[in-house]
N, C-alpha and C positions, 0 to 999 in steps of 0.2 A: 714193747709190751703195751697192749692199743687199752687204754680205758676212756679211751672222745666219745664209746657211741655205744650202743646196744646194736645199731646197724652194721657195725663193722664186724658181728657175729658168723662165723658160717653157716653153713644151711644144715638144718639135721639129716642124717643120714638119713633118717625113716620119711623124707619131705623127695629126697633124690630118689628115693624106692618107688614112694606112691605115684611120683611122674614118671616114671619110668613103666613101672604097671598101665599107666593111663595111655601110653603111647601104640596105641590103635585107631583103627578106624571108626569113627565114631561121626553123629551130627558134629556140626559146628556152632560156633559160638555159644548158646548157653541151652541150648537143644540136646547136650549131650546125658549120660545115666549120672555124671558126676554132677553136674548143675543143677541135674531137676532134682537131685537126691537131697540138696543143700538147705531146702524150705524143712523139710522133713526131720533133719540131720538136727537145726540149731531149733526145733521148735521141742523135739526131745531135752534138748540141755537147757533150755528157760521156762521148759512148765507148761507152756502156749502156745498158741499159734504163733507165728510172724512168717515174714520172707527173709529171704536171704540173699545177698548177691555178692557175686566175687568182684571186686575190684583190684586192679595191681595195683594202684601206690595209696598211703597216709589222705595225701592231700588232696587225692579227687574223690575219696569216699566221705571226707568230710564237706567239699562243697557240694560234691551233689545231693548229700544227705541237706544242709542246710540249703541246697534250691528249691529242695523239694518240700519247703516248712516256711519258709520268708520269701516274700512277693518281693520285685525289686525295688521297689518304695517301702520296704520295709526297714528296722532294725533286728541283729541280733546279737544281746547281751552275754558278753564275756567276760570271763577277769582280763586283766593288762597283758600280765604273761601267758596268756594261755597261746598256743602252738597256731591257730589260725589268725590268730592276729600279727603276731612275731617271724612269722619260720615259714609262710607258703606264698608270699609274694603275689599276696594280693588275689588269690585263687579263688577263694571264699567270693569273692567279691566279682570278679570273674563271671564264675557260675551262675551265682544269682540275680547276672546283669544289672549290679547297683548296688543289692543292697548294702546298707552301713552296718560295722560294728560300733558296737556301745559299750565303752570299756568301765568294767568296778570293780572296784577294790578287794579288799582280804588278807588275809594274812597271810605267807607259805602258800601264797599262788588259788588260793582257795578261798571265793564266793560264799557267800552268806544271805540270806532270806534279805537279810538288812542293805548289804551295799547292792542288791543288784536291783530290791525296789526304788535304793535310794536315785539310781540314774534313771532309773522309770519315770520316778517322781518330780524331776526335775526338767522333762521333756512337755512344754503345753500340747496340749493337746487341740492341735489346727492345722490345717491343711499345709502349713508354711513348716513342719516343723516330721522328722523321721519320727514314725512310731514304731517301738516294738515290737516284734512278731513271734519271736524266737531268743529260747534262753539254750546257751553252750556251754557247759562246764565239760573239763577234763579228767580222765581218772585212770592211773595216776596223774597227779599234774605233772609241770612242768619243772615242776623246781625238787621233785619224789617224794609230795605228800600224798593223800587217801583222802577223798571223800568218804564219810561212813555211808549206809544205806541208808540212816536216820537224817543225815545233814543231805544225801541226794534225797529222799522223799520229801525232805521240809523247802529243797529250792524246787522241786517238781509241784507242790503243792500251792507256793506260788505262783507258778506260772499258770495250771489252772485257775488258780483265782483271777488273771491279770488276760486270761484268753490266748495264752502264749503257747507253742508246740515247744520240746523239750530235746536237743540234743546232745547224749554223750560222746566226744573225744575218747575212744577207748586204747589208743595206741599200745598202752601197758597196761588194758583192762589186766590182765592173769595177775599181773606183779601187783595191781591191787587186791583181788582177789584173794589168794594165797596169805597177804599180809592180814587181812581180814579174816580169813577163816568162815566165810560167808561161799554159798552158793549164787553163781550167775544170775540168776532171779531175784538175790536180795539185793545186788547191786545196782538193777537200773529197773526200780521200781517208780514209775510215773515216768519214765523214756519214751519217748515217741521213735526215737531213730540213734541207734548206735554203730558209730566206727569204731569194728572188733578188730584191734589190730595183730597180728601174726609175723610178719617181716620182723621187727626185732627180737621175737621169740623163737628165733628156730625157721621161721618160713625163706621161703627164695624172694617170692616176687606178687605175694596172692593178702589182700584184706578181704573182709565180711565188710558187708553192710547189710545191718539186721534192721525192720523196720517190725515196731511192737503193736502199731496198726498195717497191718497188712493192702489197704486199700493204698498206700501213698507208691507201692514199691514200682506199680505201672508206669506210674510218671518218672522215677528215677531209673526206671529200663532207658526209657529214650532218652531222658539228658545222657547217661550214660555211652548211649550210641551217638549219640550228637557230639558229643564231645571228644569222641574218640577212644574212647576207652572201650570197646564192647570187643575184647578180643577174637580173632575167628576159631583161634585152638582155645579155647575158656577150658575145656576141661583139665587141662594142665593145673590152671588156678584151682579149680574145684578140688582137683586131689590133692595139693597142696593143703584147703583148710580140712579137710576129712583125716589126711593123716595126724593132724597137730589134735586134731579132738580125739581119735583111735588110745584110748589106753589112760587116756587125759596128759599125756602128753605136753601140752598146752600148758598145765598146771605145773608138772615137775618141772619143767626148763624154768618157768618164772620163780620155783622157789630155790634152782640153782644161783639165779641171778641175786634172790633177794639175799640167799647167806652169805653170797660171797660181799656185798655191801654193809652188810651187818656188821661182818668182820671188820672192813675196814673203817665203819664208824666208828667199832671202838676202842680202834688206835689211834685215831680222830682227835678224841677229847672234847674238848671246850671248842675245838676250831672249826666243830659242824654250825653250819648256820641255818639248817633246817631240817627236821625231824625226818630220819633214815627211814621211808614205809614203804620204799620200791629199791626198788636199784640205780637211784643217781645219790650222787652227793654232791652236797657244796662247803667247798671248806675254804675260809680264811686263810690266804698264805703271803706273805711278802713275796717279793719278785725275785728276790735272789735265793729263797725256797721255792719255789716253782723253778726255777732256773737248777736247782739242787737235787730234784726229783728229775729233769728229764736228761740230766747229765746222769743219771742211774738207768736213761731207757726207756723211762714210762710215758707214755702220752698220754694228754687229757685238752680239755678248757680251758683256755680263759676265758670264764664266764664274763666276770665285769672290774673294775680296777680292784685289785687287792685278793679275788674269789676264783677259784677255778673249779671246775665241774669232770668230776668224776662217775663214767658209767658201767656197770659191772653188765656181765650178757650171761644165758645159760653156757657160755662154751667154758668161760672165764677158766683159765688154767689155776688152779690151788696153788701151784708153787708159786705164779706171778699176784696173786691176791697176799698171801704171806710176804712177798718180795717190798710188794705196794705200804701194805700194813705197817710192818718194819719200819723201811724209809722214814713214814709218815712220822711214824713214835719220835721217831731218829731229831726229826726238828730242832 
């Protein structure tokens, strides 16, 4: 019974339809009616204009997003935990040929107006020393809190103040979403550049990457081709995120994942060590209780000594979430 990942979810049936639909003859690479439709498609669901591009994985929709916002003698400001600093090996870094992360603090994985000036502040300002370019927060985070739309406007707001471009981490944008009860548009208000992620939603193999100035998306076409990602079949991807938005789709999978987390927060108790607002969890357990739970079947984390990390997905079987629940109580 898998609870390690949202990635180990399968693909929704209506994801293997719509590429199956797509499977004619068509342009290539992003030429095709599915690709060009995508500008159109995401600027109906946030109010606005933007662009749109398909990327296949997490981790090059977040560096090419953040190449396309930081010069390589730049900085961009993250929390410690956040997913490009931890988990892509150095890609971020990669892409934007140099540039440094600038890591601060928060609490539950989440940034504050205050610790992200506070490493601004703390950087002279002279040629000898990385400046700032670019502020990254995640949402969900990393650890399955939520940024509100009020705490993303008030770090977006400084970053305006500070001359900085703005990008969100949206891996589990919907699981925040949903938990929120907020529209697309309330959430990445003062955004410059968001990774809309899909793959652990229900997708195969296909991200967005939305840009809320539409002038940057040119230069992220060609990193994108430079670096190998610009697929020659891309409409495969395209129809991927069209079916996940068809019906809002996108939405019901993420609030599959978030009850079935909900649930087992609370059979949880005291042993959550941070607030259930997507679909991970992190619970306190000694070794010979982790060892107790996967002698019952269940996989999961060991996040860090003492803590393991459990992640629910849209497929999450009920009888295995009740199985998990149980156990848990059982301690």
């Amino acid at each position: 019974m898998h609870f390690f990942s949202d990635n180990v979810a399968p693909v929704h049936p209506a994801v293997f339809a719509a590429m199956q639909a797509a499977d004619a003859i068509d342009s290539g690479y992003d030429g095709d009616r599915l690709s060009k439709a995508l500008d159109a498609r995401f600027s109906d669901l946030f109010g606005r204009e933007v662009a749109a591009l398909w990327m296949p994985t997490g981790t090059v929709a977040n560096a090419i997003a953040l190449a396309t916002i930081c010069q390589p003698y730049g900085g961009v400001i993250c929390h410690s935990e956040a997913h490009i600093q931890n988990d892509e090996c150095g890609a971020p870094e990669f892409f934007t040929h140099g540039a440094k992360l600038l890591l601060a603090s928060g609490a539950d994985a989440k940034m504050t107006p205050e610790t992200a000036a506070a490493v601004a502040d703390g950087i002279a300002n002279d040629v000898h020393r990385v400046q700032p370019h670019a502020l990254s927060l995640t949402n969900a985070t990393e650890l399955g809190t939520v940024y509100s739309p009020a705490q993303v406007g008030a770090l977006a707001q400084l970053a305006r103040a500070r001359g900085w471009r703005v990008h969100m981490d949206g891996a589990r944008l919907a699981n925040a979403i949903v938990h929120l009860g907020c529209t697309p548009a309330d959430i990445v208000t003062g955004v410059d550049v968001l990774s809309f992620g899909f793959v652990k939603n229900g997708g195969l193999s296909a991200e967005a990457l939305i840009f809320f100035d539409p002038s940057l998306a040119d230069d992220a076409r060609r990193r994108r081709k430079r670096g190998g990602h610009l697929l020659s079949k891309g409409r495969y991807l395209a129809a991927q995120l069209h079916a996940m938005l068809d019906g809002d789709l996108w939405l019901d999978n993420a609030r599959a994942a978030n009850r079935a987390a909900t649930a087992l927060a609370q059979s949880a108790g005291a042993r959550v060590l941070h607030p259930v607002e997507a679909n991970e969890l992190f619970l306190r357990v000694t070794a010979a209780e982790a060892q107790t739970l996967r002698d019952q079947g269940f996989g999961f984390y060991d996040w860090s000594d003492g803590v393991i990390r459990i992640v629910t997905h849209w497929a999450s079987e009920p009888a295995e979430v009740e199985a998990l629940a149980t156990a848990i109580a059982a301690l």
